[in-house]
C-alpha positions as a Markdown table, in Angstrom:
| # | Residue | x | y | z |
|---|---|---|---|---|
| 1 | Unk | -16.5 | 18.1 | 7.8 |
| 2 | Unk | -15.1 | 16.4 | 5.3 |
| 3 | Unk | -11.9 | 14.4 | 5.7 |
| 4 | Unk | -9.7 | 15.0 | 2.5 |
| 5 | Unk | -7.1 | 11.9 | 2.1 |
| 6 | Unk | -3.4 | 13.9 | 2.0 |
| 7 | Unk | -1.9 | 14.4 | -1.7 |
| 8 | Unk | 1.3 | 14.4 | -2.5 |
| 9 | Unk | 2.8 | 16.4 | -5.2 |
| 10 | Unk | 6.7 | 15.0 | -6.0 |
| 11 | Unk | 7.1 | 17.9 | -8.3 |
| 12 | Unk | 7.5 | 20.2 | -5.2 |
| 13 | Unk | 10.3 | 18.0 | -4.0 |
| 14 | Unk | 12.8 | 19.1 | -5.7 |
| 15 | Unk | 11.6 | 23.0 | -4.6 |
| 16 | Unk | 11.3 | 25.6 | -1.9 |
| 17 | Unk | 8.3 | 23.5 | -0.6 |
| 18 | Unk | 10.1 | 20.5 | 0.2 |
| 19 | Unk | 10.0 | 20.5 | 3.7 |
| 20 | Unk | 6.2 | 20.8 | 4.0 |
| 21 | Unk | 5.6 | 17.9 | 1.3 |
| 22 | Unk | 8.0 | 15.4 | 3.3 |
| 23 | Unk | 6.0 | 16.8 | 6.5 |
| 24 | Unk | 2.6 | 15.5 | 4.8 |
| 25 | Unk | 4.4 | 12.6 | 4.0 |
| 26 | Unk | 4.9 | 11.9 | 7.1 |
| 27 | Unk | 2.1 | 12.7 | 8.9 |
| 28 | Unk | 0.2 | 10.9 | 6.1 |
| 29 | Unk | 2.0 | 7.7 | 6.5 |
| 30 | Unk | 1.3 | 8.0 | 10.6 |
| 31 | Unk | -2.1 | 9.3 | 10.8 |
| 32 | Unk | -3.8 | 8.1 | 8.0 |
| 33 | Unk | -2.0 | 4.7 | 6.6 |
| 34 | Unk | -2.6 | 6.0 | 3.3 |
| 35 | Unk | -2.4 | 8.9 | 0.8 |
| 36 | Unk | -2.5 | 10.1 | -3.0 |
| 37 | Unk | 0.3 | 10.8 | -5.2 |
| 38 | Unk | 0.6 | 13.5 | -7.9 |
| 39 | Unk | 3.1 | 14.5 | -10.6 |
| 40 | Unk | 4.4 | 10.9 | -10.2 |
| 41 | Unk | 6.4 | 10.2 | -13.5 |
| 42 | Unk | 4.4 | 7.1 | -14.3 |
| 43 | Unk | 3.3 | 7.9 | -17.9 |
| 44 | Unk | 0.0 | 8.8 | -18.0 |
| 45 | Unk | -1.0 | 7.3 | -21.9 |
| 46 | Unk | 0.1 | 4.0 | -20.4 |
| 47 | Unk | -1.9 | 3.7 | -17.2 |
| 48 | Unk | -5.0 | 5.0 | -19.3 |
| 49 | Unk | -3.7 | 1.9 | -21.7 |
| 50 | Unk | -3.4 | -0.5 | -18.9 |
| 51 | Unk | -6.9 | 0.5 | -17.6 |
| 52 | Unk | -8.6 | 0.2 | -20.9 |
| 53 | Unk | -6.9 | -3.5 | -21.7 |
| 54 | Unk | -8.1 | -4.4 | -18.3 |
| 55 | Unk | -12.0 | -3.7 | -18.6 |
| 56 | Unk | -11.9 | -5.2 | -22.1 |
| 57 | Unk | -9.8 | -8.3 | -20.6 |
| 58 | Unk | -12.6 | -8.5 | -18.1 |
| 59 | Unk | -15.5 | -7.9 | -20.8 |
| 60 | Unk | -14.3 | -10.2 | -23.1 |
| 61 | Unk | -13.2 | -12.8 | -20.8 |
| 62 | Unk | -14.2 | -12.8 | -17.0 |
| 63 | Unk | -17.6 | -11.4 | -17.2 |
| 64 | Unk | -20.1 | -13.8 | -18.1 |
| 65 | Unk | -18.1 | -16.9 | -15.6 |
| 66 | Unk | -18.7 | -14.4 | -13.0 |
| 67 | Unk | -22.2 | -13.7 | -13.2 |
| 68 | Unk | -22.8 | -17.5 | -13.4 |
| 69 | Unk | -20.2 | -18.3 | -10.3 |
| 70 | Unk | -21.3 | -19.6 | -6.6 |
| 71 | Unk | -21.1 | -16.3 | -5.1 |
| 72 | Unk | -24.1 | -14.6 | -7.6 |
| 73 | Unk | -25.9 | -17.8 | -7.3 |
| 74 | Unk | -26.0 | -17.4 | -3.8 |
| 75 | Unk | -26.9 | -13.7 | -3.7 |
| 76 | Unk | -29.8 | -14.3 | -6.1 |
| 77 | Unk | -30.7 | -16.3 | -3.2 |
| 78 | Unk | -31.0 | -13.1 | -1.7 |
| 79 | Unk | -28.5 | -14.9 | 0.9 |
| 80 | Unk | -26.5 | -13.0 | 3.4 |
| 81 | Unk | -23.0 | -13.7 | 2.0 |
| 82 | Unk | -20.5 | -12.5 | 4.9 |
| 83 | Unk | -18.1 | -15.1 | 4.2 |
| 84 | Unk | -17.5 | -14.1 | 0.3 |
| 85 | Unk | -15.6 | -11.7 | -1.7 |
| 86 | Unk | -18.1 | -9.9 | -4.8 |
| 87 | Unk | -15.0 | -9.5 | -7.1 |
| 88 | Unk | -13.4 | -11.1 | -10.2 |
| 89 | Unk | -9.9 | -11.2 | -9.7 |
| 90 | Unk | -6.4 | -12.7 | -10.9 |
| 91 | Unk | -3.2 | -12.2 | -9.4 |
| 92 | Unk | 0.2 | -11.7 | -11.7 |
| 93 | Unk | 3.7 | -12.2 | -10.5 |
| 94 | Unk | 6.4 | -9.4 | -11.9 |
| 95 | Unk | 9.5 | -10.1 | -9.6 |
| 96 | Unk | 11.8 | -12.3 | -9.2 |
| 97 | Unk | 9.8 | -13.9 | -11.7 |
| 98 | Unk | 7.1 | -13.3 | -14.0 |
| 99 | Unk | 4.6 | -15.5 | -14.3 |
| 100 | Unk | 2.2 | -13.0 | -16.5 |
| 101 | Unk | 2.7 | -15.3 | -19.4 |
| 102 | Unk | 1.2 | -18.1 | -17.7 |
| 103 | Unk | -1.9 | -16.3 | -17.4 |
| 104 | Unk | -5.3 | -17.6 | -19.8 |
| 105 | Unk | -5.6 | -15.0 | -22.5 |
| 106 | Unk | -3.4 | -12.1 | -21.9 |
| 107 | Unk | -3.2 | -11.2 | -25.3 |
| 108 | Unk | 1.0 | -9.8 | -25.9 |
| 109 | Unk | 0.3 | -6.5 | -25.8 |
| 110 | Unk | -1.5 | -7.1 | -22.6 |
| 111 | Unk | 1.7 | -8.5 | -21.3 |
| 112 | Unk | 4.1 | -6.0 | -23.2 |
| 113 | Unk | 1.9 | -2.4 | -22.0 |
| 114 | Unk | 1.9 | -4.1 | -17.9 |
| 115 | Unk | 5.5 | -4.7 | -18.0 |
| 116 | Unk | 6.2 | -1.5 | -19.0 |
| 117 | Unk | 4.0 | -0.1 | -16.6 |
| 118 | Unk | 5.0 | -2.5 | -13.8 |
| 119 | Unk | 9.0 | -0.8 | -14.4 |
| 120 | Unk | 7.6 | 2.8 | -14.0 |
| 121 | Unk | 5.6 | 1.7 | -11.1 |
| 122 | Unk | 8.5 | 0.1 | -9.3 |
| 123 | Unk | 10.6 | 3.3 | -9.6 |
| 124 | Unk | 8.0 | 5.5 | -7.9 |
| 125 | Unk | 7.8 | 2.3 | -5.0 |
| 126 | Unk | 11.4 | 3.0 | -4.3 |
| 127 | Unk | 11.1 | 6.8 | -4.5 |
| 128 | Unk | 8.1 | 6.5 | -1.7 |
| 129 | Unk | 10.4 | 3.9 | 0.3 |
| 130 | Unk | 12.8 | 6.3 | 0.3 |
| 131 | Unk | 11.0 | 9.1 | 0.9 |
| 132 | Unk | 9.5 | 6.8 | 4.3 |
| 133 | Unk | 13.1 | 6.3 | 5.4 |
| 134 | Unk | 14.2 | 9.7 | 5.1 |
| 135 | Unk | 10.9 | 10.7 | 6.9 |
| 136 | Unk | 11.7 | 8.1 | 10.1 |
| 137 | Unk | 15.6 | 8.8 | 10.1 |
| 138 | Unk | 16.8 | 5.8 | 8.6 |
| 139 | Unk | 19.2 | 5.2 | 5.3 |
| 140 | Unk | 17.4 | 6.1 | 2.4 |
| 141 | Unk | 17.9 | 2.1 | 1.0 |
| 142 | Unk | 16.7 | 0.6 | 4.6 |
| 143 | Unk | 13.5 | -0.3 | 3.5 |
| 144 | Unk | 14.4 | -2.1 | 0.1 |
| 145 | Unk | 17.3 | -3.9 | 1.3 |
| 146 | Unk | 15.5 | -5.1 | 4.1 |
| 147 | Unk | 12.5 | -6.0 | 1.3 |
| 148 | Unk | 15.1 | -7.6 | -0.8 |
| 149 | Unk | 16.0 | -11.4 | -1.1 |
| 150 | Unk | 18.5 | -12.6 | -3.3 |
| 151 | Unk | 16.9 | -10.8 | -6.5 |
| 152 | Unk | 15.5 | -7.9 | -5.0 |
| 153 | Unk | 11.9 | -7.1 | -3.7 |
| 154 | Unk | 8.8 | -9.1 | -4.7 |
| 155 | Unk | 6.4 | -7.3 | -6.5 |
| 156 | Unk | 3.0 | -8.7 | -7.6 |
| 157 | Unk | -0.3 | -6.9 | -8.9 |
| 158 | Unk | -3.6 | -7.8 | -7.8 |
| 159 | Unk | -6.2 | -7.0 | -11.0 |
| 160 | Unk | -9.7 | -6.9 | -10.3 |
| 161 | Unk | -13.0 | -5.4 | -11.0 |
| 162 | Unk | -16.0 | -5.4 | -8.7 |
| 163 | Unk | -18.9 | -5.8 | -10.9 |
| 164 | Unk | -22.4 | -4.3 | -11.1 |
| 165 | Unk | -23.9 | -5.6 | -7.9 |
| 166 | Unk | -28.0 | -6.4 | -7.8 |
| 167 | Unk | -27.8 | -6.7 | -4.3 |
| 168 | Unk | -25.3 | -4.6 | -2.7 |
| 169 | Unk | -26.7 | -4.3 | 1.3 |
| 170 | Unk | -26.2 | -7.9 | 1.7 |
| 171 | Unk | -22.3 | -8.2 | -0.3 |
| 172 | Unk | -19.0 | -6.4 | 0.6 |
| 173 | Unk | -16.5 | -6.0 | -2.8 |
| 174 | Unk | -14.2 | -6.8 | -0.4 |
| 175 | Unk | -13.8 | -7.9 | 3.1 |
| 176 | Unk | -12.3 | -5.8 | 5.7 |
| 177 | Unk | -8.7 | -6.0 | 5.8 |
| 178 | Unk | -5.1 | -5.2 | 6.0 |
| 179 | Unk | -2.4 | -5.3 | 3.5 |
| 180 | Unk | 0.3 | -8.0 | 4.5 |
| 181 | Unk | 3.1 | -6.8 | 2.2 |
| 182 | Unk | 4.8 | -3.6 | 1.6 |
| 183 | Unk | 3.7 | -0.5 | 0.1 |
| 184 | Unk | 0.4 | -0.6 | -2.1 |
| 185 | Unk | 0.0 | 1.4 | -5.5 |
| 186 | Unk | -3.2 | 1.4 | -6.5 |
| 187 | Unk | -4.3 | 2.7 | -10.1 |
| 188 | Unk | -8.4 | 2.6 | -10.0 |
| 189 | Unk | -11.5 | 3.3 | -11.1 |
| 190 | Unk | -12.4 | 7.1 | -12.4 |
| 191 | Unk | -15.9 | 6.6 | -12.1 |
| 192 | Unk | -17.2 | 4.4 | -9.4 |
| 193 | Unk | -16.6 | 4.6 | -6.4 |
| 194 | Unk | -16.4 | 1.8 | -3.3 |
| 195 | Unk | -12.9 | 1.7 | -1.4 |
| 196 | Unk | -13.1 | 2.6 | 1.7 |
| 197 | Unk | -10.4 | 3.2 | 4.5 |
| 198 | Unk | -10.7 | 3.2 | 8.7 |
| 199 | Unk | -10.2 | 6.6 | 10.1 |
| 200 | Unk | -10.2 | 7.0 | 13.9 |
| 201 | Unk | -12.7 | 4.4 | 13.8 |
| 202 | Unk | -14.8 | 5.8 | 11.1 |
| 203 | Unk | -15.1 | 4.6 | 7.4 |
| 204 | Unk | -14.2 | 7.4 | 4.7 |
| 205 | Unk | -14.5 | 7.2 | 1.5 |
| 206 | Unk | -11.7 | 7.1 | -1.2 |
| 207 | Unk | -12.8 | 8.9 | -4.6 |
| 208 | Unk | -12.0 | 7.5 | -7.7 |
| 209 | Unk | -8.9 | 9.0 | -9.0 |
| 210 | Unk | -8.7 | 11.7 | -11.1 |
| 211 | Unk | -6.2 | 12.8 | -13.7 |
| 212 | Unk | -4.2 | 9.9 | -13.2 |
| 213 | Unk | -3.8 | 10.2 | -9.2 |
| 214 | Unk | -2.0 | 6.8 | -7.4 |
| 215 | Unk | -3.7 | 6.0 | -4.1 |
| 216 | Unk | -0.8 | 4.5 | -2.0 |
| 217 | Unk | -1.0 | 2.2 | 1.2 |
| 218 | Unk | 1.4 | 1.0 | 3.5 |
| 219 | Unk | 1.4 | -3.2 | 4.5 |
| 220 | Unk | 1.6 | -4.6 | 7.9 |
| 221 | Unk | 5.6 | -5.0 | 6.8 |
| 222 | Unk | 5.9 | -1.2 | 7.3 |
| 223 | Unk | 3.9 | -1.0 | 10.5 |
| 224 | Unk | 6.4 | -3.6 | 12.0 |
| 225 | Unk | 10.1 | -2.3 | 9.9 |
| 226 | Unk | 9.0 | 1.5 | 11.5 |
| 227 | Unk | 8.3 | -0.2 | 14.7 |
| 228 | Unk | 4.5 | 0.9 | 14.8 |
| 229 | Unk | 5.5 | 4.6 | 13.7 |
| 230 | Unk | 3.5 | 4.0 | 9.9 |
| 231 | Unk | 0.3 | 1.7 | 11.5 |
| 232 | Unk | -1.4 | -0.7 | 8.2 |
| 233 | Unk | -4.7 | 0.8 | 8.5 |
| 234 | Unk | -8.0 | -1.6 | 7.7 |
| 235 | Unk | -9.5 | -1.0 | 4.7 |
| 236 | Unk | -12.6 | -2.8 | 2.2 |
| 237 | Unk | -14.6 | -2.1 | -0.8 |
| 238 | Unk | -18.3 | -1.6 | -1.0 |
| 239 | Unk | -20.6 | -3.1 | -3.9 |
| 240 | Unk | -22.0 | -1.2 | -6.1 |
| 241 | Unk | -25.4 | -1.5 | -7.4 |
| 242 | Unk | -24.4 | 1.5 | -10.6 |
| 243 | Unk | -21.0 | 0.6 | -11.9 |
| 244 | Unk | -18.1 | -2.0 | -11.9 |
| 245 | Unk | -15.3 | -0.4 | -10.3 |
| 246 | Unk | -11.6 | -1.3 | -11.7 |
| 247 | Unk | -8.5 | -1.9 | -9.2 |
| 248 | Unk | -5.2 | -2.7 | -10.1 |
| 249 | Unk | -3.3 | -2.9 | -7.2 |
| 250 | Unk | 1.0 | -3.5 | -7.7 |
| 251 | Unk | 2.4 | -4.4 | -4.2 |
| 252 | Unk | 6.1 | -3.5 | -3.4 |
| 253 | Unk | 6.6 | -6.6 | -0.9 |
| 254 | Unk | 9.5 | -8.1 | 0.7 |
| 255 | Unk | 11.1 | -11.5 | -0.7 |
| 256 | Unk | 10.1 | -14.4 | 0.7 |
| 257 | Unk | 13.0 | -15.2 | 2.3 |
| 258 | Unk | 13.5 | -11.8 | 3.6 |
| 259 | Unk | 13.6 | -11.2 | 7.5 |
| 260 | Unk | 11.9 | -8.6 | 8.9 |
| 261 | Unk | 12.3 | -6.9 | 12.3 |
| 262 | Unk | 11.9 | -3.2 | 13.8 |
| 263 | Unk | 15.0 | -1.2 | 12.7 |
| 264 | Unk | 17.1 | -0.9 | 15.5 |
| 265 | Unk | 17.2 | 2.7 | 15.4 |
| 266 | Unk | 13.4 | 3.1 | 15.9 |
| 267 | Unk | 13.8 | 0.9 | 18.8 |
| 268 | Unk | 13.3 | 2.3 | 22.6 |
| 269 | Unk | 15.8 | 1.0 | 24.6 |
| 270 | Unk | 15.8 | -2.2 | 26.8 |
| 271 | Unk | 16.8 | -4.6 | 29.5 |
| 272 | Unk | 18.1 | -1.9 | 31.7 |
| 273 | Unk | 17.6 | -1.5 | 35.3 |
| 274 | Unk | 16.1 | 1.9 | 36.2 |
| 275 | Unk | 19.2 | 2.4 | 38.4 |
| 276 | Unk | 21.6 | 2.6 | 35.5 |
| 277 | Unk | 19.3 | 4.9 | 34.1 |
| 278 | Unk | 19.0 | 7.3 | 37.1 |
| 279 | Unk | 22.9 | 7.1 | 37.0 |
| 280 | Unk | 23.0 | 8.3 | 33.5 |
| 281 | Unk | 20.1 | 10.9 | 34.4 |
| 282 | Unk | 21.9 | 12.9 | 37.2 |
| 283 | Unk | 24.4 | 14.3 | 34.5 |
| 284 | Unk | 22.8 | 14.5 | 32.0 |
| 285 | Unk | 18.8 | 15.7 | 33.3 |
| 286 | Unk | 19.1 | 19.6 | 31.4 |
| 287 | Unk | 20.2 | 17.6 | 28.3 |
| 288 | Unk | 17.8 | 15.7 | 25.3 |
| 289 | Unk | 16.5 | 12.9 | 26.7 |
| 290 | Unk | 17.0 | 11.4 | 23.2 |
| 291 | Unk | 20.6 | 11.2 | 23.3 |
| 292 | Unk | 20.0 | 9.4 | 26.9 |
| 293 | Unk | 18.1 | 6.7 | 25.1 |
| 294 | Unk | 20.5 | 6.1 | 22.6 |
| 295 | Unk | 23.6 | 5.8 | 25.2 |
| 296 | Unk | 20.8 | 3.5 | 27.0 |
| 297 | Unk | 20.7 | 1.2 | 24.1 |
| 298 | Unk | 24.4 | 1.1 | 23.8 |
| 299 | Unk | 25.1 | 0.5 | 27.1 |
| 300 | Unk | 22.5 | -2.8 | 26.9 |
| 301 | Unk | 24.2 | -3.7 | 23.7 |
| 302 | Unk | 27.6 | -3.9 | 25.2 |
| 303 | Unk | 29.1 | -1.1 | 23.2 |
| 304 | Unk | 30.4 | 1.6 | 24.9 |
């Protein structure tokens, strides 16, 4: 059987069927570590534009240093290559600062179509991260303040394109991993495929995206702010011998400066003695066990 990767429509939030697309949500952001996003309000002429300037960007530019770089040497070599990475990449900085006009020939419209894009995208970030908060109980705003630094999140996008690949047994695109950050929105390929996320301890395959889909990921920030309730789930890309598959991935991270910690109200409680607890237990046993907890964690915080 197939495993299909949970969509989510946000048109149907604002519906009848609201409860049953924040239960995918959630058992999307739990079981899988990852899920598709539909009818998200990011313009769909200006991610086809962002894609487009981004393969010719790469054509024009990229290309031809990558096919004479260490990494193809070595796999004309016909070299194992366990150790390397078969992607062309560049990393650009939206927030707190930019640093996309820093960047070797990004012509201004480059610049001028990914900001644009990068504003939309942030929006739909904070919609999820509100949507994840409402999902685990917690103030809609818990996740982006606690992302925030002095000037907000950080938010960076990763561009890159796994090219054509002679030799793709003995090369991964990418090497198995987990995001650090925050949440992931990935805009990629339409055509090839290649990314590939762990599943109860199987690979399964990610499409490409159709009709303007955004794949979304959660970071290892998320695993630890929802106290292991949304786990960062391992993830790579596969070379491809047919195509060069396209990846722009924009990650919602914290600050740099921002502390992270379980919220406290996803916490169990602790440093009790099991005495206290039977105490509390004898009048309370018929009741939810819930409350108990929560008078538990008061009663080890000092607050009555």
């Amino acid at each position: 059987m197939e495993m299909k990767i949970p969509m989510i429509d946000l048109s149907e939030l604002d519906g009848d069927n609201r409860g049953q697309v924040m239960a995918l949500l959630h058992q999307a952001c739990e079981k899988w570590g990852c899920f598709q996003v539909k009818n998200h309000g990011v313009n769909k002429e200006l991610m086809e534009k962002v894609k487009r300037l981004v393969n010719n960007h790469y054509e024009e530019h990229l290309k031809e240093s990558f096919y004479q770089s260490e990494a193809a040497k070595r796999l004309k070599g016909k070299d194992h290559t366990p150790d390397i990475d078969w992607e062309s990449s560049f990393f650009i900085w939206h927030r707190p600062t930019s640093n996309i006009s820093e960047i070797p020939n990004l012509s201004a419209d480059f610049q001028k179509t990914m900001d644009e894009y990068i504003a939309q995208l942030i929006k739909l970030a904070e919609k999820l991260s509100e949507l994840m908060c409402e999902n685990l109980g917690l103030d809609k705003d818990y996740i982006k303040e606690a992302f925030s630094g002095k000037k907000g999140p950080a938010v960076g996008t990763k561009v890159a394109k796994y090219p054509q690949c002679p030799e793709p047994e003995l090369v991964r695109g990418l090497r198995e991993h987990t995001d650090a950050g925050g949440i992931i929105l990935l805009l990629q390929d339409d055509q090839v495929p290649g990314l590939e996320f762990l599943n109860n301890g199987k690979w399964v395959e990610i499409p490409p995206s159709k009709n303007n889909t955004i794949f979304v990921n959660t970071g290892d920030q998320v695993e630890v702010l929802s106290n292991g309730r949304y786990k960062s789930v391992l993830h790579r890309v596969m070379a491809d011998e047919n195509g060069s598959r396209l990846s722009i991935a924009t990650f919602y991270n914290p600050a740099g400066e921002a502390r992270i910690s379980p919220a406290p109200e996803l916490l169990y409680p602790s440093h009790y003695t099991f005495q206290e607890y039977l105490k509390l237990y004898a009048t309370t046993k018929f009741t939810d066990k819930g409350s108990r907890f929560r008078s538990m964690k008061k009663m080890a915080n000092g607050t009555p």
